[in-house]
Biotite code that builds the C-alpha atoms (Angstrom):
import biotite.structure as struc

atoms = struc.array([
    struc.Atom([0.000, 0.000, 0.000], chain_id="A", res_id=1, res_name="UNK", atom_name="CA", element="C"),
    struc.Atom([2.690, 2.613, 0.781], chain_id="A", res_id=2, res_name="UNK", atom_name="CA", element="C"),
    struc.Atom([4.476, 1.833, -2.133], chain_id="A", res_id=3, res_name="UNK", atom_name="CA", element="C"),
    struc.Atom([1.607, 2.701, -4.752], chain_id="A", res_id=4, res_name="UNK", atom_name="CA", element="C"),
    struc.Atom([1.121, 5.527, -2.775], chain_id="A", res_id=5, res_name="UNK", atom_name="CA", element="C"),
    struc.Atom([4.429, 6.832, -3.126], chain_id="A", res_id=6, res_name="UNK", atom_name="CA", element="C"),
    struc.Atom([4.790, 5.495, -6.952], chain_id="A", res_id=7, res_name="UNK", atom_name="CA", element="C"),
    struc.Atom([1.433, 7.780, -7.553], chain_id="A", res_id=8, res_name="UNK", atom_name="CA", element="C"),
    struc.Atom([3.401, 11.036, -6.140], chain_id="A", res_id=9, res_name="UNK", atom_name="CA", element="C"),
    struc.Atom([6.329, 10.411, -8.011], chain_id="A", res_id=10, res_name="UNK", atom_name="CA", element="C"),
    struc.Atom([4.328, 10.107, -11.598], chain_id="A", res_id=11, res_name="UNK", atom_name="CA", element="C"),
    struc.Atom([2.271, 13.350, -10.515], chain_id="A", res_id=12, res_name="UNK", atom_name="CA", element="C"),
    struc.Atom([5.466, 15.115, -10.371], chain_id="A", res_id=13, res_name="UNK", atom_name="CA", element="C"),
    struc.Atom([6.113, 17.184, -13.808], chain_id="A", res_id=14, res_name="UNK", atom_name="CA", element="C"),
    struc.Atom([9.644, 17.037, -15.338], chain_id="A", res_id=15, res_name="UNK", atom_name="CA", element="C"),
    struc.Atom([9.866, 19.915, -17.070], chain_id="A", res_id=16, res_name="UNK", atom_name="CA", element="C"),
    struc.Atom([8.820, 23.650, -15.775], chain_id="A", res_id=17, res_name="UNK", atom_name="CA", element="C"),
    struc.Atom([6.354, 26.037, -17.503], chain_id="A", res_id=18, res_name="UNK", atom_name="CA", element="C"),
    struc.Atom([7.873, 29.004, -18.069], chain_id="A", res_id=19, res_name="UNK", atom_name="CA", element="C"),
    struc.Atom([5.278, 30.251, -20.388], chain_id="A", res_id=20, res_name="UNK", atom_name="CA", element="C"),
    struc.Atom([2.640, 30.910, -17.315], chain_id="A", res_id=21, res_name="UNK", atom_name="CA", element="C"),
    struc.Atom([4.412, 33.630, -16.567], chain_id="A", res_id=22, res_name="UNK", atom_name="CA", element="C"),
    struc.Atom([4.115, 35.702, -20.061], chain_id="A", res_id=23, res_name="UNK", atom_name="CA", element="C"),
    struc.Atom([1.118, 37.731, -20.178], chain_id="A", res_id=24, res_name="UNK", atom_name="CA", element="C"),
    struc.Atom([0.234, 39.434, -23.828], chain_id="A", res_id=25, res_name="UNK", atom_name="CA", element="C"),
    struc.Atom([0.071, 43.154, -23.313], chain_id="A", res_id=26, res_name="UNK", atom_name="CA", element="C"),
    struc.Atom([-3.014, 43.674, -24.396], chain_id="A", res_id=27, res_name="UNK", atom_name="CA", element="C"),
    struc.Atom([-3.772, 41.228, -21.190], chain_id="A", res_id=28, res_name="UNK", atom_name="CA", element="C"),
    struc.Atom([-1.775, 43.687, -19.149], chain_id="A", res_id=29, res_name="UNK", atom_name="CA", element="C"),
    struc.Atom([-2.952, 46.622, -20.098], chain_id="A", res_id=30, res_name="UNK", atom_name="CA", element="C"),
    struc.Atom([-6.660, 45.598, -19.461], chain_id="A", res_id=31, res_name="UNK", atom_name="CA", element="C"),
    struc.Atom([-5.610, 44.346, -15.955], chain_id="A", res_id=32, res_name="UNK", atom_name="CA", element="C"),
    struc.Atom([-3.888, 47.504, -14.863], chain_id="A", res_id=33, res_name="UNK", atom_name="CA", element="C"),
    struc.Atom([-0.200, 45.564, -14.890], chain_id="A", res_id=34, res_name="UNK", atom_name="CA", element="C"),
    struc.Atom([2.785, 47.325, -15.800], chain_id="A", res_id=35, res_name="UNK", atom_name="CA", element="C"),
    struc.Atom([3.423, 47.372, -19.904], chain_id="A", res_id=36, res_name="UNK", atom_name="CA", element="C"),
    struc.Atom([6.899, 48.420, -19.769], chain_id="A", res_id=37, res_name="UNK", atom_name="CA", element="C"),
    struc.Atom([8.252, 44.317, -18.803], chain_id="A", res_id=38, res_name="UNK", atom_name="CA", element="C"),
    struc.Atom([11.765, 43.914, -17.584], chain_id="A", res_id=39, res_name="UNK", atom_name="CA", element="C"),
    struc.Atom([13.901, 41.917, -20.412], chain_id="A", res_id=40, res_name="UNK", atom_name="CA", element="C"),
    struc.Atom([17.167, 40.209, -18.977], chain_id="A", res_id=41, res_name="UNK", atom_name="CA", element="C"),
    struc.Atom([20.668, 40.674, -20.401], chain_id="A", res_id=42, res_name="UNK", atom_name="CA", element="C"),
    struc.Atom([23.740, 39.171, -21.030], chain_id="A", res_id=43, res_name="UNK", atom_name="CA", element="C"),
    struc.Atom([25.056, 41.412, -17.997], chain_id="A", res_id=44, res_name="UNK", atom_name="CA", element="C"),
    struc.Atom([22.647, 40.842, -15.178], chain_id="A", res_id=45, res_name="UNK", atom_name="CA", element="C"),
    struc.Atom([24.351, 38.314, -13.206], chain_id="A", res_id=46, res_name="UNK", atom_name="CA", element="C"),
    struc.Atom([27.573, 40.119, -13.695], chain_id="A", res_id=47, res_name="UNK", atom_name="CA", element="C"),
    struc.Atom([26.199, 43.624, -12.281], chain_id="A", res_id=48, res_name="UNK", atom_name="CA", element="C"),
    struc.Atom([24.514, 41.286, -9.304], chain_id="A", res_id=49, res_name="UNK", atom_name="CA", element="C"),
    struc.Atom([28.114, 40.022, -8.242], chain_id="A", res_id=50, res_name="UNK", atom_name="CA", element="C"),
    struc.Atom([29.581, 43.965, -8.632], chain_id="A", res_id=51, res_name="UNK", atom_name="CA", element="C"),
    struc.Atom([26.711, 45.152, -5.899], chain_id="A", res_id=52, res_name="UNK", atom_name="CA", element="C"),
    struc.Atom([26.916, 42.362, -3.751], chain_id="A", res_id=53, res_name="UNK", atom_name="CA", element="C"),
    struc.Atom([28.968, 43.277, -0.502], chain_id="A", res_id=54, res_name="UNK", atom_name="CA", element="C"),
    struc.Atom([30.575, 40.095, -0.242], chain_id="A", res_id=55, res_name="UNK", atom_name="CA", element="C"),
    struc.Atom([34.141, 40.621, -1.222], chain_id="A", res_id=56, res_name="UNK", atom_name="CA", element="C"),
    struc.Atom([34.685, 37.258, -2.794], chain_id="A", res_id=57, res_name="UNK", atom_name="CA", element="C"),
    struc.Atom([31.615, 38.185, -5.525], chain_id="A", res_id=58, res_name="UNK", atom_name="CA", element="C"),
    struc.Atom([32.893, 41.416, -6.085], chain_id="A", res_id=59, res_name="UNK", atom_name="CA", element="C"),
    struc.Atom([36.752, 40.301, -7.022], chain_id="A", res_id=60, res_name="UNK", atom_name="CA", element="C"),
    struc.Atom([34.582, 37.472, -9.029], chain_id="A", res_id=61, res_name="UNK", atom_name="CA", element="C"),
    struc.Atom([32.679, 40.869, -10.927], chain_id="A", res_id=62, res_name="UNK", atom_name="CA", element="C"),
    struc.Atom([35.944, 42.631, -11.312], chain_id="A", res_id=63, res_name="UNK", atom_name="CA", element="C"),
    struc.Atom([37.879, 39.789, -12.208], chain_id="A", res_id=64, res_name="UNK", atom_name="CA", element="C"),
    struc.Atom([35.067, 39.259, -15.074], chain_id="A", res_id=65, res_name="UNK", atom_name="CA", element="C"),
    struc.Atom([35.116, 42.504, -16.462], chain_id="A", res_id=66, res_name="UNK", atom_name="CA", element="C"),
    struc.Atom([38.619, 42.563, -16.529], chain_id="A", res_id=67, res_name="UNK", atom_name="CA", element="C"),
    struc.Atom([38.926, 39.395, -18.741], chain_id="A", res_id=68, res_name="UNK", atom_name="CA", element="C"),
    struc.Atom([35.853, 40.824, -21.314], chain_id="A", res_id=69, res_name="UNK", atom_name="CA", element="C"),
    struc.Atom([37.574, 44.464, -21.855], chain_id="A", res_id=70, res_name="UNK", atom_name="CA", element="C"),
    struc.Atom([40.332, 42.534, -23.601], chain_id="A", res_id=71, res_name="UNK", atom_name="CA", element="C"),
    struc.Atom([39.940, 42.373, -27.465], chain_id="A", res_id=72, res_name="UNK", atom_name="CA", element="C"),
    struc.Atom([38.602, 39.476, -28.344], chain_id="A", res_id=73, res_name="UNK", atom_name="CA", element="C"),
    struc.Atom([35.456, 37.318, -29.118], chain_id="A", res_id=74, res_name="UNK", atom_name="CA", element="C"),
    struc.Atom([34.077, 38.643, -26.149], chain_id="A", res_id=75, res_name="UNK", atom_name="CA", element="C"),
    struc.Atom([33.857, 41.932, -25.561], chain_id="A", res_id=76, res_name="UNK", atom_name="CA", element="C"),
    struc.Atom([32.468, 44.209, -22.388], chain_id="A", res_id=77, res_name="UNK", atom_name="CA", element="C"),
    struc.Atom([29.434, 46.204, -23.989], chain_id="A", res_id=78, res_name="UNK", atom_name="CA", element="C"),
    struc.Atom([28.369, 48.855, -21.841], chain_id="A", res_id=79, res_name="UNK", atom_name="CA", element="C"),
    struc.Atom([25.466, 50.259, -23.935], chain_id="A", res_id=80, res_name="UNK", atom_name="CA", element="C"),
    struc.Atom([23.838, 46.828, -22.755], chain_id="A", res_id=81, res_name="UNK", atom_name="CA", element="C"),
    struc.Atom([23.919, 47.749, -19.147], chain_id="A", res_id=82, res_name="UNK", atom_name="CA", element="C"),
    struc.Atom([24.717, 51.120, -18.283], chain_id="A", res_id=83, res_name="UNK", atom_name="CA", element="C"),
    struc.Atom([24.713, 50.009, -14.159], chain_id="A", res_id=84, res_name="UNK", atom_name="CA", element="C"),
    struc.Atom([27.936, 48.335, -15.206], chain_id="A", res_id=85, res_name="UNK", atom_name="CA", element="C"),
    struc.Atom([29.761, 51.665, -15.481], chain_id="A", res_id=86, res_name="UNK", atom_name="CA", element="C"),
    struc.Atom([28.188, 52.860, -12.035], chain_id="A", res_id=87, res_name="UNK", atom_name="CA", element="C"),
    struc.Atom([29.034, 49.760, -10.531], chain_id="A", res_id=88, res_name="UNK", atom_name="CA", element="C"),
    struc.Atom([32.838, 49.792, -11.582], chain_id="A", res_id=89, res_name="UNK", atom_name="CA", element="C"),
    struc.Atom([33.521, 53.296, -10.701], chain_id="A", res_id=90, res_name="UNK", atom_name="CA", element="C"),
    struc.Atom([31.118, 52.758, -7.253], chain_id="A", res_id=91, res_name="UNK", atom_name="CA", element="C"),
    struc.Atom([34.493, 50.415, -6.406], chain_id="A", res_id=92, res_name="UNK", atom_name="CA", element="C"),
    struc.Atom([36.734, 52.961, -7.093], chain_id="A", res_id=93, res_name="UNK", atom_name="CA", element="C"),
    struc.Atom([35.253, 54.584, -4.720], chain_id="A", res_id=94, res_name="UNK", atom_name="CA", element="C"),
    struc.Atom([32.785, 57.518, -6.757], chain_id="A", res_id=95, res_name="UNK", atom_name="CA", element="C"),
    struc.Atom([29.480, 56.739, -6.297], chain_id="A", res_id=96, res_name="UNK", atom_name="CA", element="C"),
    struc.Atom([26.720, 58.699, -8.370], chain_id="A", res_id=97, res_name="UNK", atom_name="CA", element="C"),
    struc.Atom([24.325, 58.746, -5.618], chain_id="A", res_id=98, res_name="UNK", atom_name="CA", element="C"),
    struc.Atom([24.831, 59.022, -2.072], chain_id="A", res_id=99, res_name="UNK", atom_name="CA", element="C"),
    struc.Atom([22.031, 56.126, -1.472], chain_id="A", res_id=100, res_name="UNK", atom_name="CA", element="C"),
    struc.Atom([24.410, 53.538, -3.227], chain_id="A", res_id=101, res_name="UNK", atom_name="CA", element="C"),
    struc.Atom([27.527, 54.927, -0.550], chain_id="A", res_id=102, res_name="UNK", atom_name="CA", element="C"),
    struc.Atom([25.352, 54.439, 2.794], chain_id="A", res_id=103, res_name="UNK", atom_name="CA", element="C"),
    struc.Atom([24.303, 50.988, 1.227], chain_id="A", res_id=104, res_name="UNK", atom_name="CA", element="C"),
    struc.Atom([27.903, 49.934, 0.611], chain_id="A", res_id=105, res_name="UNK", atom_name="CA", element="C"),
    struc.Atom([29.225, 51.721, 3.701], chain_id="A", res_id=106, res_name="UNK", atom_name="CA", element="C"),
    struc.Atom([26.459, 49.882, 5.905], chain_id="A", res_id=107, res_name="UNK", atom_name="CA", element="C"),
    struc.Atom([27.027, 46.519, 4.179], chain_id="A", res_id=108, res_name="UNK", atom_name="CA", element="C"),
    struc.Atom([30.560, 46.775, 4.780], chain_id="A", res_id=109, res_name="UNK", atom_name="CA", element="C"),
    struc.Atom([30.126, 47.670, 8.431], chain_id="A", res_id=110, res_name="UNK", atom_name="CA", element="C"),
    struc.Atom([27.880, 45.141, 9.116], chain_id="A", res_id=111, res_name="UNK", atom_name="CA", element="C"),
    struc.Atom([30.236, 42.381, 7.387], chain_id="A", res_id=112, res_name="UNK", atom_name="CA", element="C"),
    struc.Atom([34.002, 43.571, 7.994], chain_id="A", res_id=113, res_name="UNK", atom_name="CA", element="C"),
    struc.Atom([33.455, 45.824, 11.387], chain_id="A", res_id=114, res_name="UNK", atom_name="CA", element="C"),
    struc.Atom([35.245, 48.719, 9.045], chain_id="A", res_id=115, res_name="UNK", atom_name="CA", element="C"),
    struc.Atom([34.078, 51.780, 7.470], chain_id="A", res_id=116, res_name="UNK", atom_name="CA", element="C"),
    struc.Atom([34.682, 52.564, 4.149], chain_id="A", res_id=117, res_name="UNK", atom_name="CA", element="C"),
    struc.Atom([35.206, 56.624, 4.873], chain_id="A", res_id=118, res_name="UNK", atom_name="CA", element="C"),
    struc.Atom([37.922, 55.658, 7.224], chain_id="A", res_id=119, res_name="UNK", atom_name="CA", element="C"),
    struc.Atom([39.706, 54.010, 4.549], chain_id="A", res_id=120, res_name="UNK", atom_name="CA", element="C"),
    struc.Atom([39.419, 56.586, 2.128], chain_id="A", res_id=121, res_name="UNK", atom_name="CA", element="C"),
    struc.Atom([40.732, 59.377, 4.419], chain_id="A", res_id=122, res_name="UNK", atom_name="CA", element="C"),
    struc.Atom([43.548, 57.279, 5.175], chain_id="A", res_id=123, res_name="UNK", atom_name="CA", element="C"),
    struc.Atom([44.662, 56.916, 1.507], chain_id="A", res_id=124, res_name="UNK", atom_name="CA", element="C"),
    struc.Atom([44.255, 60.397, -0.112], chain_id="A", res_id=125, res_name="UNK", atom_name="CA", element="C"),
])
């Protein structure tokens, strides 16, 4: 008896996922109030995730990255694809275009190395 039973949960299980449930037709979105402007991923997404994140390991990982694809080559870095890139790069050099994105880096970094970034910078200029 437990054995059917758990044979019948295993074949109820789908293999594959259905990512079309999630597309809605804009005309659909538009009637339902839903934003019509949708978000469409890039190449650089996951790159400009690793450059915000405050762990150091994913930002030398982002840096690291960029580094390799600003080389000539098959690859290329392409900055008209995400803009954020640019802010994100120079945001580790330390110039940050808004001063939201330096008390969210400066409280990260507190929170996860007990050291503030201002500190630093004072030291070295």
């Amino acid at each position: 008896m437990r054995r059917h039973r758990s044979q019948r949960t295993t074949c109820t299980v789908p293999l594959s996922y259905n990512h079309a449930q999630h597309s809605v037709p804009d005309e659909c979105r538009a009637e339902l109030n839903m934003a019509t402007q949708v978000y469409r991923r890039t190449d650089y997404d996951r790159l400009s995730l690793s450059l915000a994140s405050p762990l150091p390991n994913e930002q030398d990982f982002g840096v690291n990255v960029c580094t390799l694809l600003s080389n000539e080559g098959r690859h290329t870095l392409k900055l008209t694809k995400c803009p954020r890139l640019l802010d994100l790069l120079l945001a580790h050099a330390g110039l940050h275009n808004h001063g939201a994105t330096w008390q969210i880096k400066t409280m990260f970094q507190r929170e996860i190395s007990h050291a503030s970034f201002s500190f630093f910078f004072l030291q070295i200029t």
